[in-house]
N, C-alpha and C positions, 0 to 999 in steps of 0.2 A: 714595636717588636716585629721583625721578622721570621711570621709565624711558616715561613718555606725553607729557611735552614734550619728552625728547629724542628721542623718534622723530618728532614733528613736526617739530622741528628736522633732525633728517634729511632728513626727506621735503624739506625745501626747501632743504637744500643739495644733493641732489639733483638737485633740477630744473633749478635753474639752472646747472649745472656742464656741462662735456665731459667726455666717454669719459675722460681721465689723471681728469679729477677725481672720476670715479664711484669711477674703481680705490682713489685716493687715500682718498677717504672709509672704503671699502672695511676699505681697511689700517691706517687711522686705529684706524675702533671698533672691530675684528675684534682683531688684534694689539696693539694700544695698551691701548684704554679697556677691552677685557672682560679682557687680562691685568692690566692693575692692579688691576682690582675684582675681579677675581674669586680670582688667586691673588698676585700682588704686594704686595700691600697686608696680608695676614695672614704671609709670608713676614719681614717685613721691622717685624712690629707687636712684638717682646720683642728688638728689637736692643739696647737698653740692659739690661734685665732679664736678658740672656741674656751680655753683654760681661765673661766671667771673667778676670779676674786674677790672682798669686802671691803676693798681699801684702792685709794687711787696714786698711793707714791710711787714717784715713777722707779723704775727701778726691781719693782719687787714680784711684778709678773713672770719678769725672766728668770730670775732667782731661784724661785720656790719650782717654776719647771724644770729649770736644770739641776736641780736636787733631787727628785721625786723621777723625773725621765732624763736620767743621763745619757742614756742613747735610744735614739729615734729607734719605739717598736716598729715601726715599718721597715727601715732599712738593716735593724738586728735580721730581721728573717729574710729578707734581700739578699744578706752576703751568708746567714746558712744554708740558703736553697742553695747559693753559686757554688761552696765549697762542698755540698753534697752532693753535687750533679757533675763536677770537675774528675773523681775519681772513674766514671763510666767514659768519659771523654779518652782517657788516658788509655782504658783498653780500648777503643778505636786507633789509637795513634797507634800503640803496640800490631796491631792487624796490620793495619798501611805500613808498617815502617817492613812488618813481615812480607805483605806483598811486594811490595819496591825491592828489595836484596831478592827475593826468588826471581822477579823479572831479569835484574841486572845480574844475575847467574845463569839466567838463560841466553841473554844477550854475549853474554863471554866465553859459557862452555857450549850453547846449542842449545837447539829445542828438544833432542835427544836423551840428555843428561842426564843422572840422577837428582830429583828435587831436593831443596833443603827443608822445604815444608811441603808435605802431602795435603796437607791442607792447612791452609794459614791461620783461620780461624778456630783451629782446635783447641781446647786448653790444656797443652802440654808443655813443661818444659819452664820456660821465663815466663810466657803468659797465662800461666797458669799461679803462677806465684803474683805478677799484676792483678789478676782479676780475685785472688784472693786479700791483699793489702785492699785496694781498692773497698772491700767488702767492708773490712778491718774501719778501714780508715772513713766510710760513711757513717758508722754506726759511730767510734768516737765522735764524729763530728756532732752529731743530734745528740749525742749525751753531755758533751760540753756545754750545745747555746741553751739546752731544757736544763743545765744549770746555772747559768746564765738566768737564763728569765727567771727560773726561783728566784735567784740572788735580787734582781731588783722589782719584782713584782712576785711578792709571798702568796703562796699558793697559788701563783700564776691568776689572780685576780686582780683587779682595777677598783677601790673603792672610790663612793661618789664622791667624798669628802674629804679633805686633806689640809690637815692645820700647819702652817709655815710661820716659824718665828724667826729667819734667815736675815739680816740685816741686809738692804736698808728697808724691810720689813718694819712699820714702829713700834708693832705691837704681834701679837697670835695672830695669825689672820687664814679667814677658810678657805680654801680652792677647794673649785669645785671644775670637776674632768667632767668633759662633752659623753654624754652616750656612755657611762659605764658599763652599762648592759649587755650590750650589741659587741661593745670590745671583747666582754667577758667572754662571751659565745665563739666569737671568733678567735680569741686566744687559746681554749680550752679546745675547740677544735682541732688546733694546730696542735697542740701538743699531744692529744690523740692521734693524728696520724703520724707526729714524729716518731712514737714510743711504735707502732705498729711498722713504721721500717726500721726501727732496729732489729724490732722481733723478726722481721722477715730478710734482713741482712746479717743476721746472727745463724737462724736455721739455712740460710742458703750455704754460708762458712760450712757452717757442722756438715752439708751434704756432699760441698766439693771434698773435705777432709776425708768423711766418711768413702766415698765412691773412691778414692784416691787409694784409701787403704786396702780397701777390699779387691779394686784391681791388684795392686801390691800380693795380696794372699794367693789371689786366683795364679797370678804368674807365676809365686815361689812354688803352687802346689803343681803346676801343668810340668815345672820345669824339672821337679823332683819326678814326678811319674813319668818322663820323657828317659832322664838318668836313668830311671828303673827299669825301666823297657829294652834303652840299650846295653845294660849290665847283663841282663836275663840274655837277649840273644846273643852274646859277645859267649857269654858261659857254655851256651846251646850250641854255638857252633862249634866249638874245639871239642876235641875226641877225646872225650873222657871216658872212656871203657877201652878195653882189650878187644880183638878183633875174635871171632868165632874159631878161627888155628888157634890164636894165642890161648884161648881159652881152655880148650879141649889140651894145650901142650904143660898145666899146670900140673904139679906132684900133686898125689892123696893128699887132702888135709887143709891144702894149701890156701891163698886168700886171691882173692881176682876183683873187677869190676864185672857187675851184668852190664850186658851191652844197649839193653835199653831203656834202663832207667838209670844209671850208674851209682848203683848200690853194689857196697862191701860185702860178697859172700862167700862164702866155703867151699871149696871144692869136698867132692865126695869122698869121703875112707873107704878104697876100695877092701883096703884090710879087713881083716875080722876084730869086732870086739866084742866083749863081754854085753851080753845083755842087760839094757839098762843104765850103760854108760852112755855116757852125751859124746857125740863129735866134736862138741866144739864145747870147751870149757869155761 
């Protein structure tokens, strides 16, 4: 393994991730990828060479393994790691493909231009819909092979003992698996850290969704109090009252604007009335 491209690979799944996705990475290489390679993978490398049985027909070693382990536990978790690791890959290529078209729009309208991305790496837009699939699509993927490994290993355990009547089997005969123990530990391992990036590829969903809607609110309400503001002085500015002549030139009685709050009010009855009459009825 060429552990200099996959730390650059790191570094830029990294970068463009959130806080769940730092953790996530985190728990990926840490618990994942350095328990496979490091002790998973030799753990699990003489499971055929090591698979004893009670009988010596030829024939019936490979049988009873390929019933019992129809796909190599090792390379089951080989190609889940690949296909959980491939969806982060993707939003790097999304970035590069963003930075290459901002270059080649610089090269054609000027260094001057308006950009097409202010910043490439943000998640707006398409890649922000990538790096939410992507999210989507890692957690299926671990809900699949952890049902998978139920399917051929119940309860996700390895018992020591395993009776095959499989022809050309001649009779019951016992297998018996290398290191039940040790696999045990390290299968349940794995499946603890798988369910633990679901949980933390799930919560990071809900916060892109979450933080998405909430900008959404903040905008609809900035954009409404913006309307309101320019409603309010549009109103303020036009001459909604009567001038101080025009004022003074209404008949007894009559109805006008005040000039500085533009309230509906009464001009005065110079007339005489009866005491206790109202001016205005």
């Amino acid at each position: 393994m060429n552990w200099g491209v996959f730390e650059g690979l790191l570094s830029g799944v990294n970068k463009y991730s959130t806080a769940f996705g730092r953790i996530w990475i985190s728990v990926v290489f840490i618990f994942r990828v350095l328990v496979y390679v490091v002790a998973a993978e030799r753990v699990w490398s003489d499971d055929h060479k090591d698979f004893d049985f009670n009988t010596r027909q030829p024939g019936c070693s490979n049988v009873c393994f390929d019933h019992f382990f129809p796909v190599s536990h090792i390379r089951l978790w080989a190609l889940q790691l690949i296909l959980v690791t491939c969806p982060s890959l993707l939003v790097i290529m999304h970035v590069a493909y963003r930075e290459a078209r901002e270059q080649k729009h610089r090269e054609v309208a000027g260094e001057n231009c308006r950009r097409l991305y202010p910043n490439p790496g943000k998640k707006r837009g398409g890649l922000w819909w990538t790096y939410l699939l992507s999210l989507i699509f890692k957690a299926a993927v671990d809900v699949v092979f952890l049902y998978i490994f139920h399917e051929f290993y119940k309860n996700y355990t390895l018992p020591g003992v395993v009776k095959c009547e499989i022809p050309p089997c001649p009779n019951i005969v016992d297998c018996f698996i290398s290191r039940p123990t040790e696999k045990n530990i390290f299968t349940l391992s794995m499946v603890i850290t798988a369910c633990l990036c679901i949980l933390l590829s799930l919560v990071e969903a809900c916060y892109l969704v979450g933080k998405r809607c909430r900008e959404s609110l903040l905008s609809r309400r900035e954009s409404s109090r913006r309307e309101t503001r320019q409603f309010r002085s549009v109103v303020h500015s036009k001459d909604c009252s009567l001038s101080h002549g025009e004022q003074n030139s209404l008949e007894p009685g009559g109805w006008g604007f005040h000039a500085a709050d533009c309230k509906l009010v009464a001009a005065p009855n110079t007339a005489s009335s009866p005491i206790g009459e109202d001016v205005i009825s």
